[in-house]
C-alpha positions in Angstrom: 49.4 110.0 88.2 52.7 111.4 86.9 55.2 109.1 86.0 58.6 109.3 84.9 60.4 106.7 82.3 64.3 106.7 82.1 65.4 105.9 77.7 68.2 105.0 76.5 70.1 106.2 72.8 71.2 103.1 71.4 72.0 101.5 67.7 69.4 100.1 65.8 69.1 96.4 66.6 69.1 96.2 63.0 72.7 97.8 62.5 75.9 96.0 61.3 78.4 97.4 64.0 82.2 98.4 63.1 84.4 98.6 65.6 86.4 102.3 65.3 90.2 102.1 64.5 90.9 102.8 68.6 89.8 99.3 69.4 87.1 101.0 72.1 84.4 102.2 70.7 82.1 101.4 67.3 82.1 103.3 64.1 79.5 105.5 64.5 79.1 106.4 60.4 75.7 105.0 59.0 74.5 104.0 62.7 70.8 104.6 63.3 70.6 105.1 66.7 66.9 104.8 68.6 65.2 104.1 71.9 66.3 101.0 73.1 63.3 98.6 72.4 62.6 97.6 76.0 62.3 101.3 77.3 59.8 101.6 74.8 58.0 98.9 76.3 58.0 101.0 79.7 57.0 104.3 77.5 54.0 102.3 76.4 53.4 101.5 80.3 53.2 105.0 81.3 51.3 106.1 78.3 48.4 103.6 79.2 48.4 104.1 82.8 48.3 108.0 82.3 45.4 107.6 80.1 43.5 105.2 82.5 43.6 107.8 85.1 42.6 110.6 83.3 45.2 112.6 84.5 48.7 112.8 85.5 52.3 113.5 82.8 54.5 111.1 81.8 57.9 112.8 81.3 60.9 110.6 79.4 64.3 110.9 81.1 68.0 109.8 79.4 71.5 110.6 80.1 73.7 111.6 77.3 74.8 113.5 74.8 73.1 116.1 72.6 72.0 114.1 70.1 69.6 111.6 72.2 67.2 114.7 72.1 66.8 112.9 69.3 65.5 109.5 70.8 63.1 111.8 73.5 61.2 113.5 70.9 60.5 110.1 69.8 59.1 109.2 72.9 56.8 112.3 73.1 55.6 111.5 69.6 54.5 108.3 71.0 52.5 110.4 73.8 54.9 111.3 76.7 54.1 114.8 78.2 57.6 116.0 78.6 61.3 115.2 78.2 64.2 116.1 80.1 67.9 115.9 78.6 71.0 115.5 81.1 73.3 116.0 79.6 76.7 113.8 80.4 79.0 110.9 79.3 77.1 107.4 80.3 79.4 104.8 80.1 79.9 101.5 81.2 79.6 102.0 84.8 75.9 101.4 85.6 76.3 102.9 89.2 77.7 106.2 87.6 74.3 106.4 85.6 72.2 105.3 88.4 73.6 108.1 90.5 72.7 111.0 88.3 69.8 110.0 87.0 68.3 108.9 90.8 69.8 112.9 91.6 67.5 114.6 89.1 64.8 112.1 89.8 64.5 112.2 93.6 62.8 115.9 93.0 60.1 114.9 90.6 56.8 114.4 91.9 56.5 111.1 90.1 55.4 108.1 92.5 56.1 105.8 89.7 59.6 105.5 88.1 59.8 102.9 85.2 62.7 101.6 83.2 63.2 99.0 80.5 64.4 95.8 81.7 67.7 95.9 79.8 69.6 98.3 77.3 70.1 97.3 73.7 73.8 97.8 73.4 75.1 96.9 77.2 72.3 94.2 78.6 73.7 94.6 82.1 70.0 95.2 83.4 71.9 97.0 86.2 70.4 100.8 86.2 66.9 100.3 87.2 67.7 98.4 90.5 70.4 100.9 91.6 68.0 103.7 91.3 65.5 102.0 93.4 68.2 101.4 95.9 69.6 105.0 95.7 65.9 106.4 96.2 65.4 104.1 99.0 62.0 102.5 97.0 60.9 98.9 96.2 61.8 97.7 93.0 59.9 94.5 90.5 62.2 93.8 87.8 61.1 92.2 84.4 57.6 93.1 84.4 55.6 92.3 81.8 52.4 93.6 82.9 50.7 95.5 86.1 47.8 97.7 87.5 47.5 100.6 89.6 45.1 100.3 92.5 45.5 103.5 94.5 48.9 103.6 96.3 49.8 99.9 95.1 50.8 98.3 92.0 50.1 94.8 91.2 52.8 93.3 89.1 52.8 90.2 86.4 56.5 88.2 86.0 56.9 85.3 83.8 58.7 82.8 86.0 60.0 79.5 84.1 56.3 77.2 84.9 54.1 80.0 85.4 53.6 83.7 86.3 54.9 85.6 90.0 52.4 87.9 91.2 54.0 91.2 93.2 52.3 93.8 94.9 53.9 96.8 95.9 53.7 100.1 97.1 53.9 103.3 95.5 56.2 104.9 95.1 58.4 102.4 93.5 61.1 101.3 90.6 59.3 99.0 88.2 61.6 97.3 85.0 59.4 96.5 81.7 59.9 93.8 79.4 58.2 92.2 76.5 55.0 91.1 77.4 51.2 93.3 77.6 52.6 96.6 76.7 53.4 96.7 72.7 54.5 99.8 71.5 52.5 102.2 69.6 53.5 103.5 66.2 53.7 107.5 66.5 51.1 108.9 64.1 51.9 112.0 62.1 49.5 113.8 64.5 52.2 113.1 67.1 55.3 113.7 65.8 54.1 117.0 64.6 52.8 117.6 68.5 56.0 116.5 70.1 58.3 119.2 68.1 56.0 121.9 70.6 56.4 119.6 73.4 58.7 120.7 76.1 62.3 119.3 76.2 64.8 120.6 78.7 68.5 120.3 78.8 70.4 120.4 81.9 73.9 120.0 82.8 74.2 116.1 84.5 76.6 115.7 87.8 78.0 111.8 86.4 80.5 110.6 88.7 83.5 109.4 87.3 83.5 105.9 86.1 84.6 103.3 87.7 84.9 100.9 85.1 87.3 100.3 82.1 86.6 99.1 78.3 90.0 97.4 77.3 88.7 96.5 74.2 86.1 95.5 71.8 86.1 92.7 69.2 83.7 91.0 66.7 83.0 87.4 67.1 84.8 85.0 65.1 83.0 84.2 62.0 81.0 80.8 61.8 82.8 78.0 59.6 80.8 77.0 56.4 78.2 74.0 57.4 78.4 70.9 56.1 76.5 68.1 55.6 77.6 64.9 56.8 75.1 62.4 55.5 71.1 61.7 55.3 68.6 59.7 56.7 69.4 57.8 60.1 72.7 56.2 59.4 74.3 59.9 59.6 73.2 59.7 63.1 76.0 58.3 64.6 78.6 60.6 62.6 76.8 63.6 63.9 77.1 62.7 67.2 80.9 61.7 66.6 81.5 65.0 65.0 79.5 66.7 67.9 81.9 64.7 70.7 85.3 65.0 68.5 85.4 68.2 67.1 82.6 70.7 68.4 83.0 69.3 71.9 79.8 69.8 72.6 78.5 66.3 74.5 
């Protein structure tokens, strides 16, 4: 089975973010960027379907700029047959990214489209759905674990009290999260392997965005904790200071 998996560049979870001086974008000095860990979940997917079947190629998608080759030849390292670079501005409008990536996707021969169930950076969980719905295919959102059986997919979603069971039918939009598929380390064998790999670069058709970033700003820093007592007779001024001043209750 071929499948395809749409990445994302994003900064290392890890990474203390500056804002730049124009108030709209971060500092990008000292900023290890990677695959956003959720689409690594949905490489991991594809990898183990692929090798289940015997057959098939898994090739890793992203929209952006130059440098998120970067983040695809991570992805083959892991295993993925081939990558494909569009190259364009994706911004903050989800529906902008949906279009051009569900353009170049509608001609692969790939039954199965997977996505992570969130980017890193934005969490708008928005791209995966609107692909579906431009390619006119079913779409589970937040898997964390399904077969293949044929032309179906049975998928596992952790529901608050228990887990929803989905079938549906190929071809179809499925968005990973954490849960079966833990990422594999890339061993030297493969990183070495994914520099022969094919990547292709292409010219992306991004609509123009319809949506705005005014500004960006750090949260305000926590006040110094305090404590205001021990044992149970601090109970009662906790809850005072919880009702008076946090405003909590």
């Amino acid at each position: 089975m071929n499948i395809t998996v749409c990445i994302k560049r994003t900064p290392d979870t890890e990474t203390r973010v500056r804002i730049a001086e124009d108030g709209v974008s971060i500092d990008s000095g000292g900023v290890k960027y990677i695959v956003s860990p959720y689409d690594e979940f949905a490489v991991e997917a594809a990898l183990r379907m692929r090798d289940a079947a015997g057959e098939g190629a898994v090739t890793v998608v992203t929209l952006g700029e130059a440098s998120a080759a970067e983040q695809l030849r991570s992805a083959l390292a892991m295993g993925a047959d081939k990558a494909l670079l569009l190259e364009g501005q994706a911004g903050m409008d989800g529906l902008a990214t949906a279009r051009a990536l569900a353009t170049e996707i509608q001609g692969h021969d790939a039954p199965l489209v997977l996505f992570g169930v969130k980017a890193a950076d934005d969490d708008a969980q928005q791209v995966g759905p609107m692909v579906a719905t431009l390619l006119e295919r079913p779409c589970v959102t937040a898997v964390g674990e399904f077969e293949l059986n044929g032309t179906t997919a049975r998928c596992h979603r952790e529901v608050e009290g228990g887990t929803e069971v989905v079938d549906v039918d190929l071809p179809a939009v499925l968005t990973i999260t954490k849960g079966a598929f833990e990422p594999r380390y890339a061993s030297l064998k493969g990183i070495m392997a994914a520099k022969r790999k094919p990547l292709e670069q292409k010219a992306a058709d991004v609509p123009a965005s319809r949506v705005t970033l005014e500004a960006l700003e750090l949260p305000p820093a926590r006040p110094d904790g305090r404590i205001v007592g021990e044992g149970p007779e601090a109970a009662a001024e906790l809850v005072r200071l919880l009702r008076e001043e946090a405003k909590v209750l």
